[in-house]
C-alpha atoms as one frame of an Amber mdcrd trajectory, in Angstrom:
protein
 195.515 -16.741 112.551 198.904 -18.090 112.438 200.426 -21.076 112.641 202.914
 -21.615 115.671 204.941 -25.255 116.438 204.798 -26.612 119.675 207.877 -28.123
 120.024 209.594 -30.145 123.442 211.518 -27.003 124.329 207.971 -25.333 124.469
 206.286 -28.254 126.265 209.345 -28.136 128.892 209.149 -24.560 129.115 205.440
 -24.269 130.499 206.143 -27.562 132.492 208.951 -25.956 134.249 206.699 -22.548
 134.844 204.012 -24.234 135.819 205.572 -26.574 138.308 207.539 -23.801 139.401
 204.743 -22.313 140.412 202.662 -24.901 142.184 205.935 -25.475 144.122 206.339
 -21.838 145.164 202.484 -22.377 146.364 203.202 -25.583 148.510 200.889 -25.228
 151.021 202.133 -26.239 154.524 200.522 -29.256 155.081 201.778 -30.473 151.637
 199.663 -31.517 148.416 197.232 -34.448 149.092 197.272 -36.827 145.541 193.882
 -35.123 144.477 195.523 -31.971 144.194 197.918 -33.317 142.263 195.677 -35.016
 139.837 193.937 -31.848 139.279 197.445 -29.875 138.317 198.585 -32.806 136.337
 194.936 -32.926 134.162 196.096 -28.931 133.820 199.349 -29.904 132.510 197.655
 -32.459 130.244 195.547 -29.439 128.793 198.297 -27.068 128.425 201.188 -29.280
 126.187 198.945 -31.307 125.137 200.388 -34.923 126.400 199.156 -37.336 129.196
 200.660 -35.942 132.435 201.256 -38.376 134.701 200.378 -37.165 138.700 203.173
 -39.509 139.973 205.536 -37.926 137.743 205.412 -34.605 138.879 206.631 -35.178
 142.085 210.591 -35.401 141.281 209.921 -32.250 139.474 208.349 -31.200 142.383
 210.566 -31.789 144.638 213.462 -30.241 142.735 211.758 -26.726 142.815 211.715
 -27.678 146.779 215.069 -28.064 147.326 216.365 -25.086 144.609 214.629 -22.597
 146.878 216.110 -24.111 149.669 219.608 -23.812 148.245 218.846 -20.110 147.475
 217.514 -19.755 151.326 220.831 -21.283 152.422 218.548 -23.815 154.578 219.028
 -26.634 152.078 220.363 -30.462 154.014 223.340 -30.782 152.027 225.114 -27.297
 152.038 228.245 -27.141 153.504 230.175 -24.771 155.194 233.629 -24.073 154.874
 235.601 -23.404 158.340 235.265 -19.485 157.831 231.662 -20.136 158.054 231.107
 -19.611 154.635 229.070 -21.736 151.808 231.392 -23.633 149.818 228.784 -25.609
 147.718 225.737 -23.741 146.701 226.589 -23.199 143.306 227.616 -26.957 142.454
 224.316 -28.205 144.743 221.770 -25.805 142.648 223.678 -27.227 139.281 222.890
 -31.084 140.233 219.423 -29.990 141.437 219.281 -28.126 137.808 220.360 -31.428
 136.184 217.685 -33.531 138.347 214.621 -31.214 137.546 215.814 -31.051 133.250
 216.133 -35.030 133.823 211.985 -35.097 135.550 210.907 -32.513 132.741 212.609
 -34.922 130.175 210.539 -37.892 132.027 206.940 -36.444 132.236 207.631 -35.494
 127.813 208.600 -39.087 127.535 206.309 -41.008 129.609 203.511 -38.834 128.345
 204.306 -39.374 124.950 204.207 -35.484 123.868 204.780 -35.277 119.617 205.571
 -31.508 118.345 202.768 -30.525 116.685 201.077 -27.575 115.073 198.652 -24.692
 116.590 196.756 -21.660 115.488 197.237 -18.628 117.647 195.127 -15.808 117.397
């Protein structure tokens, strides 16, 4: 066995994955707060920290709107008069900035401490 730390970067890591994820698999009628409670008890398990369900949804959300900036259907792009996108790049960067700030939230507010593990 070794040891391994489990360190925030780690923690944020499989938070990002795994919302990632559960965003790419939004059904179409949208989560119902069950489902949520279920993937944030998962998220508890896996970084070992209370997950918070209402905190997941600005993460959430986020993943939402960064595939809809890579489908070129997101609200807020804008088109320059060639017809042309003129802010996709600077849109996906604040979107970036918003999900690191709700990955940053759910480590604080669920009081996650680095901490050791044994992996096989």
């Amino acid at each position: 066995m070794t040891d391994l730390h489990f360190t925030k970067a780690h923690a944020a890591a499989v938070l990002r994955y795994e919302i990632g994820t559960f965003a790419e698999e939004t059904p179409l009628h949208g989560y119902t707060e069950a489902e949520y409670q279920t993937f944030a008890r998962r998220l508890s398990y896996l970084i070992d920290a209370d997950v918070h369900w209402i905190t997941i949804e600005d993460a959430w959300q986020a993943f939402i709107d960064l595939f809809a900036v890579a489908n070129c259907t997101h609200e807020d792009i804008n088109l320059n008069r060639s017809g042309s996108i003129d802010n996709r790049t600077e849109l996906a960067e604040r979107i970036e900035d918003n999900l690191a700030d709700s990955l940053r939230y759910i480590l604080e507010r669920g009081h996650f401490a680095p901490h050791w593990e044994l992996a096989a």
